[in-house]
NUTOR-554452 format. One record per residue (C-alpha): x, y, z; residue in three letters. Coordinates in steps of 0.2 Angstrom, whole numbers, plus 5000, padded with zeros to 4 digits. Each point is the difference from the previous one (the first is absolute). Layout:
N
XYZALA ...
//
This chain:
344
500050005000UNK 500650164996UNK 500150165015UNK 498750125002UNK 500550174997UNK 499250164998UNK 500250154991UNK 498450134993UNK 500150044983UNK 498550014984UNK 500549874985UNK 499050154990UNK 500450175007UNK 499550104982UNK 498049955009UNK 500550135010UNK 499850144989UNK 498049965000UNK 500050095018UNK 500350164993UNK 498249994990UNK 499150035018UNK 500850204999UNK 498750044983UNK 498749915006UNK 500150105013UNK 500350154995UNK 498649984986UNK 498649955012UNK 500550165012UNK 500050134985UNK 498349914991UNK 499250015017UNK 500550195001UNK 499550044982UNK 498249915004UNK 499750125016UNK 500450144994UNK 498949974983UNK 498450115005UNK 499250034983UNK 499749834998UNK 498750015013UNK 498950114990UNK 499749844991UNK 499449875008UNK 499449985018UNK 501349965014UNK 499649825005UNK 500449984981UNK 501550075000UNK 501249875006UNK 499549874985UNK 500050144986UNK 502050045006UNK 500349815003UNK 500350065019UNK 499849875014UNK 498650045011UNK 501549955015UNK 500650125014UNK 501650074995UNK 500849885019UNK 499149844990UNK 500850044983UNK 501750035009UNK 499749845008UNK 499849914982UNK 501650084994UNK 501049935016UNK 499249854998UNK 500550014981UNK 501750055004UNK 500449865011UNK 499149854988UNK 501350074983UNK 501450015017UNK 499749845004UNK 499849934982UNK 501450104992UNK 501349935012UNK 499349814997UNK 500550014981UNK 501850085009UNK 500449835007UNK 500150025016UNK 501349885007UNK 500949985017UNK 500649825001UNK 501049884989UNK 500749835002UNK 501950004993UNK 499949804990UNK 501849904995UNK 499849984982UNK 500349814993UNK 500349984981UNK 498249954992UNK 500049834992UNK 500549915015UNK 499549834999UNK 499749875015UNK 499849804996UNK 499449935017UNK 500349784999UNK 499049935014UNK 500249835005UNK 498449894998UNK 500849835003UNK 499449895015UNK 501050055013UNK 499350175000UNK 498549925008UNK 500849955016UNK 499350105014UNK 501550065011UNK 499550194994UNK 497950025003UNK 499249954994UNK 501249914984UNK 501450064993UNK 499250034981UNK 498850115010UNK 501250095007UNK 500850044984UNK 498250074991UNK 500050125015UNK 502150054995UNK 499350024983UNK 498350115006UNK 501350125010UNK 500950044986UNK 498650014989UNK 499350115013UNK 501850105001UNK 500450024983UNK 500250164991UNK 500550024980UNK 500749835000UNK 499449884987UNK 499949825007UNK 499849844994UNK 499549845008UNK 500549804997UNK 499649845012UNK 501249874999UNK 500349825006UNK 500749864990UNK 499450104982UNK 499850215001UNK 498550074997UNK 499650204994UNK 498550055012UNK 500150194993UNK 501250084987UNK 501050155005UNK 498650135004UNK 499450155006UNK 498349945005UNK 500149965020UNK 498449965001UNK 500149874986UNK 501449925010UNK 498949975015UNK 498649934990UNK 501049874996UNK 501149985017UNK 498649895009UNK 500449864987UNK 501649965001UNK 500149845010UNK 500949844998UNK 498649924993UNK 500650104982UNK 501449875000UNK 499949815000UNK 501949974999UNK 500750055017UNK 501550075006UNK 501150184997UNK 500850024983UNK 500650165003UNK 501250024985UNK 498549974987UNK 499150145010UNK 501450104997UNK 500249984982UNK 498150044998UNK 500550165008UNK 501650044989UNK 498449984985UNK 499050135007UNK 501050115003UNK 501349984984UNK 498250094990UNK 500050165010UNK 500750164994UNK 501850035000UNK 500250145013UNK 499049925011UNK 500849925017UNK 499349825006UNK 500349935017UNK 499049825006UNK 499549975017UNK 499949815006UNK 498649955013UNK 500749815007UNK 500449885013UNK 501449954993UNK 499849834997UNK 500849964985UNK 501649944996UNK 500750034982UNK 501750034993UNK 500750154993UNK 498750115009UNK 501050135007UNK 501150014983UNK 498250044991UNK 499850125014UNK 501750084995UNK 499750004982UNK 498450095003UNK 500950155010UNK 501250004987UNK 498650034987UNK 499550165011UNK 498449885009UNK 499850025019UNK 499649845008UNK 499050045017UNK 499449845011UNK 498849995013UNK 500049835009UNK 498349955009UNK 500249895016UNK 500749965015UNK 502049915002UNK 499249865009UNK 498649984988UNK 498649854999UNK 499349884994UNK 499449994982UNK 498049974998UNK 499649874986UNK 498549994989UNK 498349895007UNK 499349955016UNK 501349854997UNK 501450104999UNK 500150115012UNK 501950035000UNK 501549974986UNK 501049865005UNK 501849964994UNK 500949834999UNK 499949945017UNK 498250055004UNK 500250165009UNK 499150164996UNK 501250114985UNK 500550175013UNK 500250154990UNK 500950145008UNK 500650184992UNK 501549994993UNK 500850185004UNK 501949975001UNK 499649954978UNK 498950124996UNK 501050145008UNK 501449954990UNK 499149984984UNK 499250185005UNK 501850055002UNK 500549914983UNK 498750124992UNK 500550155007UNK 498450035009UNK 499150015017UNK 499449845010UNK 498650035013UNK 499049885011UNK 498250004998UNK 499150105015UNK 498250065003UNK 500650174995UNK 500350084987UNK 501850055003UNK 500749854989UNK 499250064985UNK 500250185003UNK 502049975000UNK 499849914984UNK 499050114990UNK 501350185006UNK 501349874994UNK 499249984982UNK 499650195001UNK 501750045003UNK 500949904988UNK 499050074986UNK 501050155004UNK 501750024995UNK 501050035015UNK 500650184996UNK 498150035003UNK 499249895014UNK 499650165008UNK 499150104989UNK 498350045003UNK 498550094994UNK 498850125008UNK 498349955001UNK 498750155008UNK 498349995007UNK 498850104991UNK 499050095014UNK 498950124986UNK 498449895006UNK 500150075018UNK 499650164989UNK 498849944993UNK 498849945013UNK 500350185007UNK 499150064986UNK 498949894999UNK 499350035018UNK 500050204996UNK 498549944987UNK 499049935011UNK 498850165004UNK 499650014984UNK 499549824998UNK 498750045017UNK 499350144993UNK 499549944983UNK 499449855010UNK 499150105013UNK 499050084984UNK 499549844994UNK 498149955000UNK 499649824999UNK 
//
């Protein structure tokens, strides 16, 4: 978030000018006024409750018809200094390059159901994923599900709203071959983002456990940095992790060779290393939204160059509609008299 600063200035301070057309009014309703009165000869022509519509005079007390003009007066103030700009407030924003791309990889094999994080672990990613949906700013983000094959659940998009539509359905029913290929996941990835445009900087973040063992993992990492692609990594679980739920009433658990319940447990001294591998950020999964926070001001900042990480624009707050509803409220006796007139 950027500071909150103030400093009173109009973005349209030619409005202005418009101010000085209350001097002529004046001074022509105070000289027509004086020429009326002192018109006697009219008088021989017409009787004196006449008068006033024959000269287009108001039949007002001159105290009431001073009262108009103030009234007048303050309602072009008050309007004159809205189309000014008023502003006193602006919120100074770091600037990140546009076309800033974000390819989120989230693990949808079937140790992500295990339930050492609450209520699972898949859950528990969905919710990262909502956070920085919900966080995002100008960053175009795109969305695949992977287990033993990779599958795009969005393309690289704008549309946040679209992404959550479709978060709710990724589950590890999608796949029926389990287990975490990771490297084909990847390489969907590299396909993506290889059709974007050419100034525009990619990063990917990884939502996993962990449990997956591939070779030459951290050397695709590397090669990705290398290729100007951040790799960021959150792991979802716990070190001591749990066991893994299988599928039926008659399987409740995943067994191994000798019987025993598979236990999958968050495999942070890998990922931290494949994270560093790829030159990004690893966080643990949390119930706040700190993790992704850290991430997306790490995407945000690389799509500067360095020279520039802190240069920031000035966004103010248009205050011209406080004007505005002062005017608005000066017009309010007119609307009770003409309404006070009305006969049903």
């Amino acid at each position: 978030m950027g500071e909150l600063l103030t400093a009173f200035h109009f973005s349209e301070p030619a409005w202005l000018w418009a101010l000085l057309l209350c001097l002529p009014v004046a001074g022509w309703l105070l000289l027509f006024r004086r020429l009326a009165g002192s018109n006697d000869r009219i008088r021989d022509y017409a009787d004196a409750h006449l008068l006033p519509h024959l000269l287009g005079r108001s039949t007002a007390s001159s105290l009431i018809q001073r009262q108009r003009y103030v009234r007048w007066l303050g309602l072009w103030t008050l309007l004159v200094l809205a189309m000014a700009g008023p502003r006193w407030d602006f919120i100074d924003v770091q600037l990140f390059r546009p076309g800033t791309n974000l390819l989120v990889l989230m693990d949808i094999s079937r140790s992500m159901m295990v339930a050492d994080v609450r209520p699972t672990r898949l859950a528990r990613a969905r919710q990262e994923v909502e956070d920085l949906l919900n966080q995002n700013r100008g960053i175009r983000v795109g969305l695949i599900g992977f287990a033993s094959v990779a599958h795009v659940v969005s393309p690289l998009t704008e549309d946040m709203n679209g992404i959550h539509r479709v978060l709710s359905a990724l589950d590890t029913s999608l796949v029926t071959l389990q287990g975490s290929r990771l490297l084909f996941a990847l390489q969907r990835a590299e396909e993506l983002l290889a059709g974007q445009p050419e100034k525009s900087v990619s990063s990917i973040l990884i939502i996993t456990d962990g449990d997956f063992d591939e070779p030459g993992l951290e050397q695709r990492m590397q090669a990705l940095a290398a290729a100007g692609i951040r790799v960021h990594i959150l792991g979802v679980g716990t070190p001591e992790g749990d066991a893994v739920p299988g599928q039926g009433r008659n399987n409740p658990w995943i067994m191994n060779s000798n019987g025993q319940p598979v236990i999958s447990a968050l495999n942070e001294p890998l990922l931290k290393s494949l994270a560093k591998a790829g030159n990004g950020l690893y966080e643990r999964a949390d119930y706040r939204e700190q993790d992704t926070g850290r991430i997306l001001a790490e995407v945000k900042a690389q799509a500067l160059p360095a020279a520039d990480r802190d240069e920031r624009t000035r966004v103010w707050g248009e205050r011209y509609y406080w004007l505005v509803g002062l005017g608005l409220v000066l017009l309010l006796p007119l609307f009770r008299r003409s309404l006070s007139g009305y006969q049903p």
